[in-house]
C-alpha positions, 0 to 999 in steps of 0.5 A: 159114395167111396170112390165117386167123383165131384167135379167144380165149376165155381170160385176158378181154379183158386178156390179149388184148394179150399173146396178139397179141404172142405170136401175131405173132412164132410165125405172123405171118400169123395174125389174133387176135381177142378173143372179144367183137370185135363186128366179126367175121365169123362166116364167117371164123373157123377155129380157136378157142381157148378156155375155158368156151366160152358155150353155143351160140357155137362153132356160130356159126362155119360154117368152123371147122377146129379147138378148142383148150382153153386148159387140159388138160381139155375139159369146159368145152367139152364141157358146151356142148349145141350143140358143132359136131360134127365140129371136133376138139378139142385139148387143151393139153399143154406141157411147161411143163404137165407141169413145173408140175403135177410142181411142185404135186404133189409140194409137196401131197405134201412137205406131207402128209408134214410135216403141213402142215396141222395147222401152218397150224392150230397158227400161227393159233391160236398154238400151238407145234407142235414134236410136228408133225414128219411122216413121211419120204418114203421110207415114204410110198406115193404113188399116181397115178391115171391115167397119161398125159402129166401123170400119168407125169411126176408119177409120175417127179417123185416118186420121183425126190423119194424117195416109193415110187410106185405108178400106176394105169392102164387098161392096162399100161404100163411107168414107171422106178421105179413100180409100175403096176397095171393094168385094174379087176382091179388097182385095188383093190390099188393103194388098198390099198398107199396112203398119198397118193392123187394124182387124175390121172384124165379126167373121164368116165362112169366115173371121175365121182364115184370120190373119193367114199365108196366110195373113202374106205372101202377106203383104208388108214385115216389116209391122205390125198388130193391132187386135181387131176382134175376137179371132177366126181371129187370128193364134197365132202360125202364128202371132209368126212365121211372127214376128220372120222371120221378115216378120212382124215388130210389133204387138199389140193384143187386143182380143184372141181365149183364154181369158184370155191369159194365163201367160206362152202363147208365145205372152205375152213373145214376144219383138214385140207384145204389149198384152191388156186384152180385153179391147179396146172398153169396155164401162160403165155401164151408156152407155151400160144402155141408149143402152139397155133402147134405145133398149128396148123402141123400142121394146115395141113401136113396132118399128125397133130394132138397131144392131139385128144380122143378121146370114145370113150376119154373124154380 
């Protein structure tokens, strides 16, 4: 790939520097250019990396070959009305990403189970909640929608962490130490043998708005909701409403439909939710890099890609 070009959207025009020292020891022969390089050739352009994409821009590049999602998900590049057809997209999944997203969700669940966030509130209002001891780990069912590369290693994490797990998929497969449900005939009983129900799933037209009322009712009262889907998945005003009725006990809110959250939104004021900036499987530099060379090499030898979207599956 001597002399092909890489253009990047992700991290700003900061970051540049540090994607550039990566990208010239993985493919030295690889040309770097921030987003915003007002010097480029639009004609030379073969491959972008990006997140959330301006609108319109992907199709300036009449020689793209391929789009790489600076993230895990790809609607920040799908929401864009002129994406060039026919360029495949490429989601990033690294084993750093697995790691890291095992990581938050099984804190999000530890804290759940000790009642972390009636602590955070016992704290700032000077009270000492010794009566807030939690439950055990090994009595909590934890529930994994979706079941793919992150969904399964989440899954792994927390029943080697002691929780009982239970996952939820479209079709069978088989995971060690899980109870897999499969296909909408079996979804209903997973909701029913839930106490934390952990969001994995793509964003799609069937799973947009599924962390909503519906939901809320048929889950077993008290319990509790870790999402780190997509933002469409959510109905805030929903999650508020279960939380306050006390049909769900807690909350912790990695990913929304408005990013950033802003500061006067409901969720970020509520005593049972417990809200992170976006940031539960965020990987380096270096990792997202080595995927993206992998990516890359694959494609110049001619051989199958990772991760490509698939918009017929949805993900």
């Amino acid at each position: 790939m001597q002399g092909d070009t890489l253009l990047i959207k992700s991290g700003g025009a900061a970051a540049l520097t540090e994607w550039q020292h990566h990208f010239a020891r993985l493919l030295p022969g690889l040309r770097v250019y921030g987003w915003d390089d007002p010097f480029i050739d639009p004609r030379s352009v073969k491959y972008a990396l990006v997140y959330q994409p301006d609108h319109g821009r992907l199709a300036h590049y009449p020689r793209l070959k391929l789009i790489l999602s600076a993230a895990a998900g790809v609607d920040h590049i799908l929401a864009d009305p002129a994406l060039p057809a026919n360029v495949p997209i490429v989601r990033m999944v690294t084993d750093e990403t697995r790691e890291r997203m095992s990581d938050f969700v099984t804190f999000a669940a530890l804290a759940i189970v000790r009642d972390m966030p009636a602590l955070v509130v016992a704290q700032r209002e000077g009270h000492w909640a010794n009566e807030l001891t939690g439950r055990l780990a090994r009595d909590t069912r934890v529930s994994v929608l979706g079941l793919g590369e992150l969904g399964s290693a989440v899954a792994r994490r927390l029943h080697a962490n002691g929780f009982r797990v239970n996952g939820w998929a479209r079709t069978p497969k088989a995971l060690a130490g899980v109870n897999v449900f499969a296909g909408e005939d079996q979804f209903d009983a997973l909701i029913a043998q839930t106490d934390i129900l952990v969001n994995l799933l793509p964003d799609t037209l069937a799973t947009r708005g599924i962390l909503g009322r519906r939901l809320f009712a048929r889950l077993p009262a008290g319990a509790s909701i870790i999402q780190v889907g997509r933002g469409a998945h959510l109905d805030r005003q929903a999650l508020i409403d279960a939380l306050d009725s006390g049909r769900l006990r807690s909350a912790v809110v990695d990913v929304f439909d408005v990013e950033p959250l802003p500061p006067e939104d409901a969720l970020r004021r509520h005593p049972k939710v417990l809200v992170t900036p976006h940031i539960a499987s965020t990987v380096s530099y270096a990792a997202r890099a080595r995927q993206v060379a992998d990516v890359l090499g694959a494609h110049a030898r001619g051989a199958p890609l990772p991760f490509v979207y698939d918009a017929i599956r949805g993900y």
